[in-house]
Every structure is written in structure tokens, then in C-alpha cells.
C-alpha positions as CSV (number, residue, x, y, z in Angstrom):
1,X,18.2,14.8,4.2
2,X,17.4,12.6,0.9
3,X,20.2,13.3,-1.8
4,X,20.9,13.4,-5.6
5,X,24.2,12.5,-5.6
6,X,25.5,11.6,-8.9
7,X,22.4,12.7,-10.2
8,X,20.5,9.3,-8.8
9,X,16.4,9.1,-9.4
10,X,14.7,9.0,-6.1
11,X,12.1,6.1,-5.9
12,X,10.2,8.2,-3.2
13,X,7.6,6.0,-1.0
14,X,4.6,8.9,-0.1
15,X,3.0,6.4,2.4
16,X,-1.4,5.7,2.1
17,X,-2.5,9.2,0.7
18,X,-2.4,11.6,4.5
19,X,0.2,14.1,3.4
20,X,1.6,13.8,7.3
21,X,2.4,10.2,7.1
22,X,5.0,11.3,4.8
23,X,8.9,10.7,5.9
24,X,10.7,13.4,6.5
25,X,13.4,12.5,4.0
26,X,10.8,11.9,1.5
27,X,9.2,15.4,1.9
28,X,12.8,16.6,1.5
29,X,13.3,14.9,-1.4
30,X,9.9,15.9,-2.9
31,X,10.7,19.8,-2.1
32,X,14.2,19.4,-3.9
33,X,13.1,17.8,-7.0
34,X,13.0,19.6,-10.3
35,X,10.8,16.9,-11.8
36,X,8.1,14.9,-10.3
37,X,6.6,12.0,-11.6
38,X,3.8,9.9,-11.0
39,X,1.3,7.2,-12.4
40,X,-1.2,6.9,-9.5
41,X,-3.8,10.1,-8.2
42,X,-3.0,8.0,-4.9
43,X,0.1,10.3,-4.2
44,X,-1.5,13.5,-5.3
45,X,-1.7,15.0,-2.0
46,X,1.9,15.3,-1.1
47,X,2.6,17.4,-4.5
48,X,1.6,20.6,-2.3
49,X,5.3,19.9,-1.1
50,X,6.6,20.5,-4.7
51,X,8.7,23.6,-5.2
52,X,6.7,26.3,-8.0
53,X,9.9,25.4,-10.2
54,X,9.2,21.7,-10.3
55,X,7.8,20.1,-13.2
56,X,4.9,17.7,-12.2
57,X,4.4,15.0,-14.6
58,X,2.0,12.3,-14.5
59,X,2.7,9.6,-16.8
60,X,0.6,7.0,-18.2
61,X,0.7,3.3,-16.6
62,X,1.5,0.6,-18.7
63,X,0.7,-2.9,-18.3
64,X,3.1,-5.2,-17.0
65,X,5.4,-6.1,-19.9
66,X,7.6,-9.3,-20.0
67,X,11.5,-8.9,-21.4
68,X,14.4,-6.9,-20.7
69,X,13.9,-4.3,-24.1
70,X,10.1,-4.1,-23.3
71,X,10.1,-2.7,-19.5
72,X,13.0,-0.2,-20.9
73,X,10.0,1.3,-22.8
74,X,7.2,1.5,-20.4
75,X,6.5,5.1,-19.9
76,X,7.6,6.0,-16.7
77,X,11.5,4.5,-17.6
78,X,11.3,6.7,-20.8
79,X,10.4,9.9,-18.7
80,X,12.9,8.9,-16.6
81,X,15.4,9.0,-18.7
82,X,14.5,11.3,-21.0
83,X,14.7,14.3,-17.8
84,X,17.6,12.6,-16.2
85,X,19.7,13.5,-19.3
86,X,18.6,17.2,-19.0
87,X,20.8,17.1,-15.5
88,X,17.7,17.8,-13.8
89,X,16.7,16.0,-10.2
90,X,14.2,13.5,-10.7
91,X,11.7,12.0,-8.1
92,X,9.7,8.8,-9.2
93,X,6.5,8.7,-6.4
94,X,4.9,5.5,-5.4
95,X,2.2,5.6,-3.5
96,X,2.7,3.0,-0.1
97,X,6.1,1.6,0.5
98,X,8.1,1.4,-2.4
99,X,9.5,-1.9,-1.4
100,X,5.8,-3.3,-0.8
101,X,5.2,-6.0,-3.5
102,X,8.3,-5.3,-5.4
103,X,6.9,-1.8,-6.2
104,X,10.8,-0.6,-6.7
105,X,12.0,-3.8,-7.8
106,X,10.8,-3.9,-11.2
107,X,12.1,-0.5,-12.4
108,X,15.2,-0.3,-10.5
109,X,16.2,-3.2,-12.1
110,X,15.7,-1.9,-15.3
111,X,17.8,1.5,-13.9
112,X,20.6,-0.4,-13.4
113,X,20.6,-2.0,-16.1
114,X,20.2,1.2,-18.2
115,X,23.6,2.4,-15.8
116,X,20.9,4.9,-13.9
117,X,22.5,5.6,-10.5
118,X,18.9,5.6,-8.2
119,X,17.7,5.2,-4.1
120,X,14.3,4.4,-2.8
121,X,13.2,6.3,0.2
122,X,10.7,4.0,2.3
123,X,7.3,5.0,2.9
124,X,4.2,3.7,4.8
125,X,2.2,1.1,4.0
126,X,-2.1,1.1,4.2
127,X,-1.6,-1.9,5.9
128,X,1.1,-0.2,8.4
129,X,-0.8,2.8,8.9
130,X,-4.6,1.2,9.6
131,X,-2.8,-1.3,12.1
132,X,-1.0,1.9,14.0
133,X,-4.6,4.1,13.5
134,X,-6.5,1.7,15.3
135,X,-4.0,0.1,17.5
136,X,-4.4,-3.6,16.0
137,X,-2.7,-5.8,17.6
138,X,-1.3,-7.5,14.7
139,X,2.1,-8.9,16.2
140,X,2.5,-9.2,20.0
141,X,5.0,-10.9,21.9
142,X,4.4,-14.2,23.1
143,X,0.5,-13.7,21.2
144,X,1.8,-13.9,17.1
145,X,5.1,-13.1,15.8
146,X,4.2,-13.3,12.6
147,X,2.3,-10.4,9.7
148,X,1.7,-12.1,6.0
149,X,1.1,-9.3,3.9
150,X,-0.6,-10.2,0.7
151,X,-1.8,-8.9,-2.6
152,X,-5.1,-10.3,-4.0
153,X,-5.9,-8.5,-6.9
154,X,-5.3,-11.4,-9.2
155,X,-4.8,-15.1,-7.8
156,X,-3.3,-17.6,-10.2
157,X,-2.0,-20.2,-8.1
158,X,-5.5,-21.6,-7.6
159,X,-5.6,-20.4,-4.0
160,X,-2.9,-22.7,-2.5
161,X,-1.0,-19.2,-0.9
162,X,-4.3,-18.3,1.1
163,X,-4.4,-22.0,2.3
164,X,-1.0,-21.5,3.7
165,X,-2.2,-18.3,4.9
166,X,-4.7,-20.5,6.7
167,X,-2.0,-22.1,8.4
168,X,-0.5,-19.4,9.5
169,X,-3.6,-17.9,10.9
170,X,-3.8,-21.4,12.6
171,X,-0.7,-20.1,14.4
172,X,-2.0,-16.9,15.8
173,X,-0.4,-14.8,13.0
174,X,-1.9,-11.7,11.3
175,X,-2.8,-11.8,7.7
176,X,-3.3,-8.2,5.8
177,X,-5.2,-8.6,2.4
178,X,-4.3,-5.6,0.0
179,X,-7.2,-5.5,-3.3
180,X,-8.6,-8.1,-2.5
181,X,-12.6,-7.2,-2.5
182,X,-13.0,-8.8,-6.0
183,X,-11.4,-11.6,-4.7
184,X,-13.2,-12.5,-1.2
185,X,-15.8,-14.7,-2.2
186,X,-13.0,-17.5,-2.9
187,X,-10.5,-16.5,0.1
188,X,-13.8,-16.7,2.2
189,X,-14.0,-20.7,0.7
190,X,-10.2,-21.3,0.8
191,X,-10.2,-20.5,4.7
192,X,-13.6,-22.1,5.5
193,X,-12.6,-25.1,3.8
194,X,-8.8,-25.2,5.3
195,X,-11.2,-24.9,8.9
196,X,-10.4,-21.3,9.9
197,X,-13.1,-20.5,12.1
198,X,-16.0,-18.5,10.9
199,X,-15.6,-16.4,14.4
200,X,-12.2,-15.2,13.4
201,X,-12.1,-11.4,13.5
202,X,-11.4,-9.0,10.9
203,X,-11.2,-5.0,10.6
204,X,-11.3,-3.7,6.9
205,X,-10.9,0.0,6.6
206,X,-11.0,1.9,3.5
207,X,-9.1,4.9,2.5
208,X,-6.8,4.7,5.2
209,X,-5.5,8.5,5.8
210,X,-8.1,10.2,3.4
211,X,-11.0,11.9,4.1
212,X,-13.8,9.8,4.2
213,X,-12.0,7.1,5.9
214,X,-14.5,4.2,7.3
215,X,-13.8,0.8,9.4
216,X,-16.0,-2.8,9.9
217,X,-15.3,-4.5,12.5
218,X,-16.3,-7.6,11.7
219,X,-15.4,-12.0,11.3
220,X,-14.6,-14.1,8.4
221,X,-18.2,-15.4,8.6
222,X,-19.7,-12.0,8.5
223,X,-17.5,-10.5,5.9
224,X,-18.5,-11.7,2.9
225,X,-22.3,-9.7,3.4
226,X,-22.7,-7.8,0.4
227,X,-23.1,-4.9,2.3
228,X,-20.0,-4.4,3.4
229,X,-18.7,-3.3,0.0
230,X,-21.1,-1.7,-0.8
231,X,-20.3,0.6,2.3
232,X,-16.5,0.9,2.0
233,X,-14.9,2.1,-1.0
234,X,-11.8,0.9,-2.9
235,X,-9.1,1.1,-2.0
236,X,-9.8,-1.5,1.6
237,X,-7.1,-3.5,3.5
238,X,-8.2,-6.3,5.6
239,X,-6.3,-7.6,8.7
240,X,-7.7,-10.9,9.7
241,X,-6.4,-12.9,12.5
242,X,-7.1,-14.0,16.1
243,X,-6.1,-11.1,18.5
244,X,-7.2,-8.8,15.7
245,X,-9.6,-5.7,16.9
246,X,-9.9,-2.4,17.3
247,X,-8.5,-0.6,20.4
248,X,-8.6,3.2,18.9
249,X,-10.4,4.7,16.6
250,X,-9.1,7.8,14.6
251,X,-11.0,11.4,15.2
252,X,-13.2,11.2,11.9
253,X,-13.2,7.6,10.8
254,X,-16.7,6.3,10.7
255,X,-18.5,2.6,11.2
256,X,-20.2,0.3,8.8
257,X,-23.5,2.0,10.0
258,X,-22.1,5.4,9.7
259,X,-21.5,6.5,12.7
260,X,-18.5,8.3,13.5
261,X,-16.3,7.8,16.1
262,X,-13.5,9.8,18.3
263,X,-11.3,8.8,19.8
264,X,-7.2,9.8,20.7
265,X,-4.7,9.6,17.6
């Protein structure tokens, strides 16, 4: 059972959206709190779990500010703090795994620097979740031993992690893309250009664990179509890689062509 010993903040991972995906410590946790709070609708389902007494707060997101005195004063840490000193029990959602992408880091660092006692209580990734939905075979002995999980949303580095991504798909390994539709046009290049082959499957499914969930199954050479964004709606995670494909579809989920599909869960 998740606890609050000496009054710690609970960094509470609520997994893709799908209520049931969440932990059973992190239900738990989200029953016992006496605040809740949150910066992304994302999590909004599991607030059902909330007691009537809990306070539900959603608090503004802030850009990503540089220096030690300027992420003390993002919004969230100031709520945090501000209802921590009222002795109340304080859960902080993210939506995913907390740990994804440093999610956690960035304010528990600032938590313990501040002296705030806290825990994170894992949750499941879209990435995680799509993979198990429709039985990808993203890591399989003696096949690929290896998952790169990456965020696209903005790429600074002039491409050079996707070419090593490249080499890694080279190797048989799985690569899941998180936000990165914007993006695809120049991870398409940096692959066809490092000689990934055009044939290389992919499955992109959007809204993993919502309602209105779709799927394409798909390759790197068909992918970039313009259609297929306009057909599946943000939030989309791609897995790309050579034993990639879909061996299960969910009850509910439906095609590019709209089609839907059951199939066991």
C-alpha cells in the first residue's frame, strides 16, 4: 500500500490514460490523498479514484526554466509546498511513467533540495502499454535485446541520436518514438539516408487506452503518407523495427481505414 510517511509528496505515475492500467499502489495512493494535483487532462480519468474530501487542483504548466531559484518557482513546486505545510497528504500525477524522460527527475530534485521528503510510484508507459495491447514483439530472445525509447518533440542535436537509432535498428532492436509526428519528415531522411530499409515495419497507435484508440500498420517507406496523420490523432507512439507487427488487436481499436477490429485482450 503506497505511504505518506513523514508526510512525503507522492510522484504518482497514472500510466497512458485507461483508468485500469493504473498500479495498484498508485490507486491507493490516489484514494488516500487529501490533495491532488495535476498539469496534464492526460491523467484526468483516474481522479474518479479521488476521495469526495480531496482537493483536486490542476495547476498551470510552466515552461522549462534553467537555475536552481527558478524551478523552485514553477507552479507545481509552489503548490506543492504551499499544501504540504498545511500537513495535508499530497499526490503530484504524471501522466506515463514518472521515471520516463526524467519526468520525476526534474522536480524531485528541486524537493530535495527544498528538504521535501517525496517517492514516485511507477506507472505505465504508452509505449509499454501499445507493445503489450497488440503483442509487439519489441524484445525477444535471441531476435533483439534491445528497446530505445525516444522523445521527438524537439531535436536539437541535428539528428545524430536517430542516426544511432539507425544503428541500432541495424541490430534487430526496437525503436519507440514518443511526439514525434511533427518531426517525421526528418527521422524519415535520417534513417533513409543511414540505409534503413524503406520495408522496415512500423505500428503507430494513437490514444493508446482511450476511447477512440486506432492502429497503422505500416513501413518506414509508407509512413510518412500524409494520411496517416491526418487519421490518427495526437498523442501517437511509433515502434519501428524489424520483428515489429501486430499479433493482437484490442476489442475496440480500429485501422487506418476504419475498420475495427476484435480480437482477445
Amino acid at each position: 500500500m503506497a505511504e505518506h510517511g513523514e508526510n512525503r509528496i507522492l510522484i504518482v505515475g497514472t500510466g497512458p490514460g485507461d483508468p485500469e492500467l493504473l498500479t495498484v499502489r498508485g490507486a491507493a495512493a490516489i484514494r488516500q490523498a487529501e490533495v491532488i494535483l495535476y498539469d496534464c487532462g492526460t491523467v484526468e480519468p483516474v481522479l474518479a479514484l479521488a476521495s469526495e474530501r480531496a482537493a483536486i487542483v490542476r495547476v498551470d504548466r510552466s515552461p522549462y526554466e534553467t537555475g536552481e531559484g527558478c524551478r523552485e518557482q514553477t507552479p507545481m513546486i509552489v503548490a506543492i509546498r504551499e499544501y504540504r505545510k498545511k500537513g495535508l497528504r499530497v499526490v503530484r500525477l504524471k501522466t506515463g511513467d514518472p521515471a520516463l524522460f526524467g519526468g520525476e527527475v526534474d522536480e524531485g530534485d528541486v524537493l530535495t533540495r527544498l528538504g521535501i521528503p517525496w517517492a514516485a510510484v511507477p506507472g505505465v508507459s504508452a509505449g509499454a502499454a501499445a507493445a503489450s495491447a497488440y503483442a509487439l514483439p519489441i524484445s525477444r530472445k535471441f531476435e533483439s535485446d534491445a528497446v530505445l525509447n525516444i522523445i521527438a518533440a524537439a531535436i536539437t542535436d541535428d539528428f545524430a541520436l536517430i542516426r544511432d537509432a539507425a544503428r541500432l535498428l541495424g541490430h534487430g532492436a526496437a525503436v519507440v518514438f514518443y511526439m514525434a509526428t511533427a518531426n517525421l519528415p526528418g527521422i524519415l531522411r535520417t534513417f533513409r539516408e543511414a540505409g534503413v530499409p524503406d520495408g522496415t515495419p512500423v505500428v503507430a497507435v494513437s490514444k493508446v487506452g482511450w476511447p477512440g484508440e486506432a492502429f497503422v500498420e505500416t513501413t518506414l517507406g509508407r509512413l510518412g503518407r500524409e494520411e496517416f496523420s491526418a487519421v490518427l490523432p495526437e498523442p501517437v507512439v511509433y515502434h519501428i523495427g524489424r520483428y515489429v507487427r501486430v499479433r493482437n488487436v484490442p476489442a475496440g481499436s480500429k485501422e487506418l481505414s476504419g475498420k475495427v477490429r476484435g480480437g482477445a485482450e
